[in-house]
C-alpha beads as a LAMMPS data file, in Angstrom:
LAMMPS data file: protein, C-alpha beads

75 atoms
74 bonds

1 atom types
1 bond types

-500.0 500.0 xlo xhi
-500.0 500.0 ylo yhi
-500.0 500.0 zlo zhi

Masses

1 110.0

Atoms # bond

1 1 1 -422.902 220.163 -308.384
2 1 1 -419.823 218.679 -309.171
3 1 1 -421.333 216.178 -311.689
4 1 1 -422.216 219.617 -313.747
5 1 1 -418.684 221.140 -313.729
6 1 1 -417.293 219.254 -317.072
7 1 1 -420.841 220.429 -318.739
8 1 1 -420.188 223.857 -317.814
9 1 1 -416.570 223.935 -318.787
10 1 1 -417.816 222.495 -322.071
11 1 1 -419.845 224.782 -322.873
12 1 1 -417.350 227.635 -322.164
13 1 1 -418.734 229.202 -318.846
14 1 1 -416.032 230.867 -317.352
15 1 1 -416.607 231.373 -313.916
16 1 1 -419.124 229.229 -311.487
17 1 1 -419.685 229.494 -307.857
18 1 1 -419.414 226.470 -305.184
19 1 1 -420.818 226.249 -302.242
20 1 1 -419.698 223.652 -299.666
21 1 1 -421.883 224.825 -296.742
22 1 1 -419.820 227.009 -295.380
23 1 1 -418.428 229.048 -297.840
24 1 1 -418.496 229.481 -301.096
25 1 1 -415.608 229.753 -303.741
26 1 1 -415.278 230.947 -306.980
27 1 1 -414.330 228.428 -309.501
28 1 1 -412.411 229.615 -312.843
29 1 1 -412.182 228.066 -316.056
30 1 1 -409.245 226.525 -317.084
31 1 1 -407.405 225.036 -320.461
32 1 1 -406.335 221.628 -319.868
33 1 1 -404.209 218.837 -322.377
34 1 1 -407.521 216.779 -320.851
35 1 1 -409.705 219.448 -321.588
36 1 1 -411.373 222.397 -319.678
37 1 1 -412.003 222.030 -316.173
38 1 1 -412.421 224.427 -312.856
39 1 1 -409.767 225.586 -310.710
40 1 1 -410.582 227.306 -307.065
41 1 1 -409.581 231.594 -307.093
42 1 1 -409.243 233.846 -304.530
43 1 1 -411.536 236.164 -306.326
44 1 1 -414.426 235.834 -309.158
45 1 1 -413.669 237.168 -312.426
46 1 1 -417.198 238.493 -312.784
47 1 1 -416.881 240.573 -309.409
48 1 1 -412.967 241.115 -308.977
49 1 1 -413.321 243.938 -306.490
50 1 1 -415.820 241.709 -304.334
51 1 1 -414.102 240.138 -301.094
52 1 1 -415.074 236.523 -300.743
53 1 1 -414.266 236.875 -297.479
54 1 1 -417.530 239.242 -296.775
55 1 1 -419.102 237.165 -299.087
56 1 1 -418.664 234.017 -296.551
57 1 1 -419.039 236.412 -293.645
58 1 1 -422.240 238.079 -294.929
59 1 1 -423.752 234.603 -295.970
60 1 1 -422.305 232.795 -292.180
61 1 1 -424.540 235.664 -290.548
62 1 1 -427.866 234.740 -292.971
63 1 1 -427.121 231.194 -291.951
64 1 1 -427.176 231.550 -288.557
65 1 1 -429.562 234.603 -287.807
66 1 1 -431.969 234.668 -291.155
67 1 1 -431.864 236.823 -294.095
68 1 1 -432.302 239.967 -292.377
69 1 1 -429.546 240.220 -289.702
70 1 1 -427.056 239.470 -293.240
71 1 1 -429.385 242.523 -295.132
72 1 1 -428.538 244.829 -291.633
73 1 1 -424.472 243.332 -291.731
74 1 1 -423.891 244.521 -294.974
75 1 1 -425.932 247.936 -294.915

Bonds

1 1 1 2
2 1 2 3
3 1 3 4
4 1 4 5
5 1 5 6
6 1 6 7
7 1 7 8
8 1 8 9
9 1 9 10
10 1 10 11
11 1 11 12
12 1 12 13
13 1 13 14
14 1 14 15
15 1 15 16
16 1 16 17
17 1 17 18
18 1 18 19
19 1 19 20
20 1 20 21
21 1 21 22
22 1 22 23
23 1 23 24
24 1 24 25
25 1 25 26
26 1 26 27
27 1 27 28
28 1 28 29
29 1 29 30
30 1 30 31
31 1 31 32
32 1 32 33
33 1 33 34
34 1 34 35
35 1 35 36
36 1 36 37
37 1 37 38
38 1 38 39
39 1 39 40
40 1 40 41
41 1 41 42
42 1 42 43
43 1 43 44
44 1 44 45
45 1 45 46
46 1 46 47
47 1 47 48
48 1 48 49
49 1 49 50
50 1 50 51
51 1 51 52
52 1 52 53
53 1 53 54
54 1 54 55
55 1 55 56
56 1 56 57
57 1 57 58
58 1 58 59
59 1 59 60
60 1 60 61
61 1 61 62
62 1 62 63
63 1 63 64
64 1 64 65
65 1 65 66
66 1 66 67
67 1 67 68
68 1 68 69
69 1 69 70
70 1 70 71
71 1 71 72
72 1 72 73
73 1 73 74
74 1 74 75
């Protein structure tokens, strides 16, 4: 949640995920004069070479169809 984010940043966690429910973004870590907060990224820093776009797409398909129409989408 939201509320979370500052306690997370605090603590040094340098990546977290959001999901809005639709999609979900990767959040990044930032230095701030204010202190450390999250920015939105195109990609996560734990999985760089991981589109978020099939990420969304995948997850959409779960959503909409159950767990194992995503499982046969991404095989």
């Amino acid at each position: 949640s939201a509320l979370r984010q500052p306690i997370y940043a605090a603590l040094g966690v340098p990546e977290i995920w959001r999901f809005d429910g639709r999609a979900v973004v990767p959040l990044i870590r930032v230095e701030h004069a204010e202190g450390p907060h999250y920015v939105p990224n195109e990609k996560s820093l734990a999985f760089p070479n991981l589109p978020m776009a099939e990420v969304n797409r995948l997850l959409q398909i779960g959503l909409k169809l159950g767990q194992s129409a995503a499982v046969k989408a991404l095989r």
